[in-house]
Every structure is written in C-alpha cells, then in structure tokens.
C-alpha positions as CSV (number, residue, x, y, z in Angstrom):
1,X,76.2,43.5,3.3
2,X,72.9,44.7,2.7
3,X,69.9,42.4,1.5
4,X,69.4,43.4,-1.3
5,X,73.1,43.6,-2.4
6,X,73.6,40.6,-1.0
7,X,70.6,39.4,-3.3
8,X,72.3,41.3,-6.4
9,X,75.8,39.6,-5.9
10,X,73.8,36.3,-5.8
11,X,71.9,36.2,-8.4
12,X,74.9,37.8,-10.5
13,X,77.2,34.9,-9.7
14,X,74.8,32.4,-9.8
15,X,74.5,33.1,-13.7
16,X,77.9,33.4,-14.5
17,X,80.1,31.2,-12.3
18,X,78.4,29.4,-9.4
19,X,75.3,26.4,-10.7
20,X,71.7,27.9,-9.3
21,X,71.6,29.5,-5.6
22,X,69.7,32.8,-6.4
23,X,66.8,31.2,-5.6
24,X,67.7,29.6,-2.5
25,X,68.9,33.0,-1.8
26,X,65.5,34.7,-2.6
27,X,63.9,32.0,-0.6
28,X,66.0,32.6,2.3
29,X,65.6,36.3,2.5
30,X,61.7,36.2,1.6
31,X,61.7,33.8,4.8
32,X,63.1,37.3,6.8
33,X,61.6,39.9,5.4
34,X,58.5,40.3,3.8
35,X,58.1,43.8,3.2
36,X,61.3,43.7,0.4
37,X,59.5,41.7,-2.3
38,X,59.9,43.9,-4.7
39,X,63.2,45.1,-4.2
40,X,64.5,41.8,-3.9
41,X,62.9,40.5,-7.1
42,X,64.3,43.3,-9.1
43,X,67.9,43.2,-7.5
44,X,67.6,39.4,-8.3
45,X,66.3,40.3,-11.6
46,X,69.0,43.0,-12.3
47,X,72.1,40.4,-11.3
48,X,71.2,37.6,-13.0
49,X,70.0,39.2,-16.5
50,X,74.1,41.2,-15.9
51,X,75.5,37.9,-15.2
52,X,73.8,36.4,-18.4
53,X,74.6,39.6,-20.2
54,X,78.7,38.3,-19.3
55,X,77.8,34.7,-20.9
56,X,76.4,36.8,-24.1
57,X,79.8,38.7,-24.1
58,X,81.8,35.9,-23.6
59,X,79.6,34.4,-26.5
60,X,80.8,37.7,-28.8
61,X,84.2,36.5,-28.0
62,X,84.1,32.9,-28.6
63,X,83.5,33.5,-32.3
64,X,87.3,33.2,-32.2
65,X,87.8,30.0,-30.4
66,X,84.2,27.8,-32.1
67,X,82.8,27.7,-35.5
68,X,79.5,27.0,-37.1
69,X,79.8,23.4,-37.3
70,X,80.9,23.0,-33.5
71,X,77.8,25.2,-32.7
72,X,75.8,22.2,-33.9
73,X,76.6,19.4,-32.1
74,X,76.6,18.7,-28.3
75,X,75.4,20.5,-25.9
76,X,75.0,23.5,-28.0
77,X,72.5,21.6,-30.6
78,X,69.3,21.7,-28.8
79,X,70.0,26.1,-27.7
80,X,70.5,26.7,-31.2
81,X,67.4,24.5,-32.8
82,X,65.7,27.2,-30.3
83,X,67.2,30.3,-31.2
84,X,67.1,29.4,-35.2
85,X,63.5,28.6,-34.6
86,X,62.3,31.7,-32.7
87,X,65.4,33.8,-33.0
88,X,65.9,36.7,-29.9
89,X,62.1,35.7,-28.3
90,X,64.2,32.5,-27.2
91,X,65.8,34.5,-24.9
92,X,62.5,34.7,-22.8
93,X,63.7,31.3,-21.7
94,X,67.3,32.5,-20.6
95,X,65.9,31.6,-17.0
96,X,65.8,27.5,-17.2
97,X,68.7,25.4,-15.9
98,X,71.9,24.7,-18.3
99,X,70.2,25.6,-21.3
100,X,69.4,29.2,-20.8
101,X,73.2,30.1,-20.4
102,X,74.0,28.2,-23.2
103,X,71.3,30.4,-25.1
104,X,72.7,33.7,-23.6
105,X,76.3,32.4,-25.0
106,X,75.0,31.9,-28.6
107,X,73.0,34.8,-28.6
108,X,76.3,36.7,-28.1
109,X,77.8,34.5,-31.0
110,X,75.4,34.9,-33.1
111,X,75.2,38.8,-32.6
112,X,71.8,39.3,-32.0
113,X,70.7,42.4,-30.7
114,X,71.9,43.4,-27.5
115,X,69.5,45.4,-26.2
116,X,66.4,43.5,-27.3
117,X,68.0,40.0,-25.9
118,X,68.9,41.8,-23.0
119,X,64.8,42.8,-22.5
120,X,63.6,39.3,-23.2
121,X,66.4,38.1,-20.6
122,X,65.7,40.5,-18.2
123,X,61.6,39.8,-18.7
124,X,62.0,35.7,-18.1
125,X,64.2,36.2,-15.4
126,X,61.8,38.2,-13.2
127,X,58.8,36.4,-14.4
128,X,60.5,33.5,-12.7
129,X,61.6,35.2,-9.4
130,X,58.7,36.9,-9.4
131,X,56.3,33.0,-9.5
132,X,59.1,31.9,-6.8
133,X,58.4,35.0,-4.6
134,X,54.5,34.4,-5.2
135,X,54.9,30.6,-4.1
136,X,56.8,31.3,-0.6
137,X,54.8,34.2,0.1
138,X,51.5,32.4,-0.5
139,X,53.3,29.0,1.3
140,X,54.5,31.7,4.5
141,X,50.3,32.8,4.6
C-alpha cells in the first residue's frame, strides 16, 4: 500500500472506528519522506473529514433511535451548547479529541447543511495536520 493511501485509510478509520492514530501515522511517514507533505496532509485531510462525514450520517440516522431531551444531557450536552451557540462554524472544531465526533454526529441530527459542515470540517482538519506537519518538519531541521 502506497503512502499516501496508507495515510488516507488512516486518517479515515481513525475518525470513524479506531480512537486517534492519524497523527501518529502522519508523524511516522513525515519521519520517511519529506518531499510528500502536501500530499500527505491532504490525503489525511480528505480521510478524516469522509470518516467524520460517516459520524454526520450516522447522526441523520440516529434521529430515530435519540430525542431532543437525550441530546441534552451527557456526553452530548457540552457539543450541543457549541453548536446552538455558533451553529455550523462549530464544525471548524470537528478536529479536537471526543468532542469533535460528537459534533459531527449532531450536526447530522440536527440537519445542518452538508456541504457547508463538510467545508468547516474539512478546513479544521487540515489546519491541524497541517500545524502537526509544520512542528515535525521544523523538529527534523
């Protein structure tokens, strides 16, 4: 497997099944290459805003299974005080650990629109990878 498919795959499952890894992963592969920096950001980038693009599908079809008033307590609480407050711009912090799949998830519930949370996803996601590829190129220097 390629790099940069390997990179893709990564970052895909580390949004939707498997707890962090992509960067690791990015880390790993900046470590033996450093001419792919850009191609591995945006494969990163591309996997992990699809793999948070599942949790906002799955989110369209938990409006079956949870209602409003389960939306507000637990774990879901603090995600939804963010997305109430700055609506689909809260997507920008899809990126962050536990919380920013729980905000891709009710995004999808709360139909917001897909291509504009997909955008703000997609934009946090490579500003991260991007400030991790930055920090182990400058630390390899």
């Amino acid at each position: 497997m390629s790099e940069l498919a390997m990179m893709f795959v990564g970052a895909f499952l580390a949004a939707t099944l498997l707890p962090g890894g992509s960067e690791v992963l990015l880390i790993a592969l900046l470590n033996q290459t450093h001419n792919d920096v850009l191609l591995l950001v945006l494969a990163a980038s591309i996997g992990n805003t699809l793999g948070a693009m599942t949790s906002f599908y799955l989110g369209r079809l938990g409006r079956l299974a949870a209602t409003p008033t389960q939306l507000t307590q637990g774990k879901f609480a603090k995600a939804l005080q963010l997305i109430e407050r700055y609506g689909v711009w809260a997507l920008l912090l899809a990126w962050l650990p536990v919380i920013g799949d729980i905000l891709c998830l009710l995004a999808g519930w709360l139909k917001l629109p897909v291509l504009r949370a997909t955008l703000l996803i997609f934009i946090g996601k490579t500003v991260r990878y991007f400030v991790i590829a930055g920090a182990v190129l400058h630390w390899l220097a």
